[in-house]
C-alpha positions in Angstrom: 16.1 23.9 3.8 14.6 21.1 2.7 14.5 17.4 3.9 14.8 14.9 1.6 13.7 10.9 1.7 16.7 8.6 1.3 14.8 5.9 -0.8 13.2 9.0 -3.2 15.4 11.7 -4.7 13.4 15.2 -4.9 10.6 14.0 -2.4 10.3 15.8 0.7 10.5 13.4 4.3 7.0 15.3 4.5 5.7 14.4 1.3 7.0 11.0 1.8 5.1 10.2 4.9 2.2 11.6 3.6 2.4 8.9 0.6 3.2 6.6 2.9 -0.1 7.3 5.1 -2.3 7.6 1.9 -1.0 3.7 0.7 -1.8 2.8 4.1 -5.5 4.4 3.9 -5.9 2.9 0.4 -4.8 -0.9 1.6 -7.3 -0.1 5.3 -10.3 0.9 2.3 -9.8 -2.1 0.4 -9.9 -4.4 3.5 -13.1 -2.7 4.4 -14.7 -2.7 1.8 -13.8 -6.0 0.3 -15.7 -9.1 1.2 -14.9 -11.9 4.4 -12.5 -14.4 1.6 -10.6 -11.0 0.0 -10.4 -9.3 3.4 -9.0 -12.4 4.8 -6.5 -12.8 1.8 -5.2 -9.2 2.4 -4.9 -10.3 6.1 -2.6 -12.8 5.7 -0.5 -10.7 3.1 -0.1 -8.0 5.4 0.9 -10.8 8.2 3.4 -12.9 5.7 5.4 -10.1 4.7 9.0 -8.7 6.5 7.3 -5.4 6.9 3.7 -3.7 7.1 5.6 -1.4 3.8 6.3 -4.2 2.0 2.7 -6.0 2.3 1.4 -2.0 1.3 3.4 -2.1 -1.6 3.0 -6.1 -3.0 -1.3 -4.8 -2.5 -0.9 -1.8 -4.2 1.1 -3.9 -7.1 -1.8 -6.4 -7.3 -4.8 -4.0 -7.3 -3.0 -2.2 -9.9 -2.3 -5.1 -12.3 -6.0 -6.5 -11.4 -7.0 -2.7 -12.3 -5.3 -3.1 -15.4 -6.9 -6.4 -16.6 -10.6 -5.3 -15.7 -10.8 -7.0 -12.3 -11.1 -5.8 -8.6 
């Protein structure tokens, strides 16, 4: 018998904290290997927001757009 997240129907609880661990490795990457003003700007996003998941996902939304418009 399989467990099952509550916030993602058909998603194991395993496979949901290992998603949740890889957005945490990608946001830990990008503040390593971003510059001292970037680094700095994640920083405080991570510190402004409710919750360290909510700072991981509002990242992941702006890499992505920047991604999409040929930045980052």
């Amino acid at each position: 018998m399989c467990n099952y997240s509550v916030t993602t129907p058909g998603v194991t609880q395993q496979q949901a904290i290992k998603n949740e661990l890889d957005a945490y490795k990608r946001v830990l990457n990008l503040i390593r290997d971003s510059g001292p003003v970037d680094a700095e700007a994640l920083v405080k996003i991570i510190k402004e927001r409710d919750s360290l998941n909510d700072a991981v996902l509002d990242i992941q939304a702006m890499t992505t757009e920047q991604n999409h418009h040929g930045c980052v």
